[in-house]
C-alpha positions, 0 to 999 in steps of 0.5 A: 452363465458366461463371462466375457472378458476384455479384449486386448485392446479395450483393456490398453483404451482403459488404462491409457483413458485412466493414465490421461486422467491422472496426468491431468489431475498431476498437471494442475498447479497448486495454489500457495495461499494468499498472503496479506500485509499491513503497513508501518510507518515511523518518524521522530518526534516532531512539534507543530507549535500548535494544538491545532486539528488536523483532519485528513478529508481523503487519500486519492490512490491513482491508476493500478495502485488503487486495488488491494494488490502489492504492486511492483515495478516492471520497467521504466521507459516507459514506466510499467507496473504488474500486480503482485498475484497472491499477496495483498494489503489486508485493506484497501490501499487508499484506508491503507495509507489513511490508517499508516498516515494517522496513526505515524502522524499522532505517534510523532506529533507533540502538540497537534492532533491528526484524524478524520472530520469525524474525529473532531469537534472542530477542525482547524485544517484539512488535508488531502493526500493524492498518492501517484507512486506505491510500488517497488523494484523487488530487490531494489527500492520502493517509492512513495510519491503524493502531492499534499494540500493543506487548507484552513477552515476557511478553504485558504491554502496552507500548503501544497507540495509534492513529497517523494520517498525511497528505500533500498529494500533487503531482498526480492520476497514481497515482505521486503517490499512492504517493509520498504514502502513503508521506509519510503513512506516514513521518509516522504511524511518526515519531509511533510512534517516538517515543511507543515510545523513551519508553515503552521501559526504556532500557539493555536489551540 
């Protein structure tokens, strides 16, 4: 029986194609797991005279914002945005904001009541929500900006306004960003609320 050994150079091939193998596998970045968030918005108090349902028909989400990524803001002459890889809205934005919506306007409200189409028998006013700004500076500000029309139950206008919010967030990590959309929100609906209770009949329901 004879054994043949390697040479020289087929034992340096060997361990230089093993080396590439190991660089490459050592050059791969790793992953850090996707991070989801939800939003939480809150208000003071506040009585729209009335017992009045209010149902919210749908939340418009324009351009990048549409998606279920954080979004931030690259630049401003002119304006760009750039999702935030890696961290999401555990939903998407426009059920994002419909949930936060509903759910600040029924904690806050006194008398009205806030929902969907579904949530009531009958309807006295409808509201759409077309939301053109959701995003933030990271160690900046987030800003909220959507336009609100409100009609009764026979399509006459109530109310249509643009409403902004700002927030100054407490760092450059995504989660501040959330915390400050959420701020920014809270101010921008606030306003709404408010404009809304006066132009409202007071005593319905």
């Amino acid at each position: 029986m004879s054994i043949t050994c390697p040479s020289r150079g087929q034992t340096l091939a060997g361990i230089t194609a093993a080396m590439l193998v190991l660089a490459a596998c050592s050059a791969a970045p790793v992953r850090s797991p996707d991070t989801h968030y939800d939003l939480e918005v809150t208000m003071a108090p506040v009585s729209f005279g009335t017992e009045a349902a209010i149902a919210l028909r749908r939340v418009d989400v324009r351009g990048l914002q549409s998606g279920r990524s954080l979004v931030i803001i690259t630049g401003t002459q002119p304006l760009r945005f750039r999702e935030q890889r890696g961290h999401f809205w555990h939903v998407a934005t426009p059920t994002l904001i419909e949930r936060a919506f509903l759910t600040a306007m029924n904690d806050a409200s006194i008398d009205a009541a806030f929902g969907t189409s579904d949530s009531f028998d009958r309807v006295d006013y409808r509201l759409v929500l077309t939301v053109s700004r959701f995003a933030y500076v990271p160690g900046g500000e987030a800003m909220v900006h959507f336009n609100a029309t409100v009609t009764t139950s026979d399509g006459d206008v109530l109310l249509a306004r643009s409403y902004w919010g700002r927030a100054p967030l407490a760092g450059d990590r995504p989660a501040d960003g959330v915390n400050g959309l959420g701020a920014a929100l809270g101010e921008a609906m606030t306003v709404f609320a408010g404009e809304l209770a006066a132009a409202l009949p007071t005593g319905q329901g």
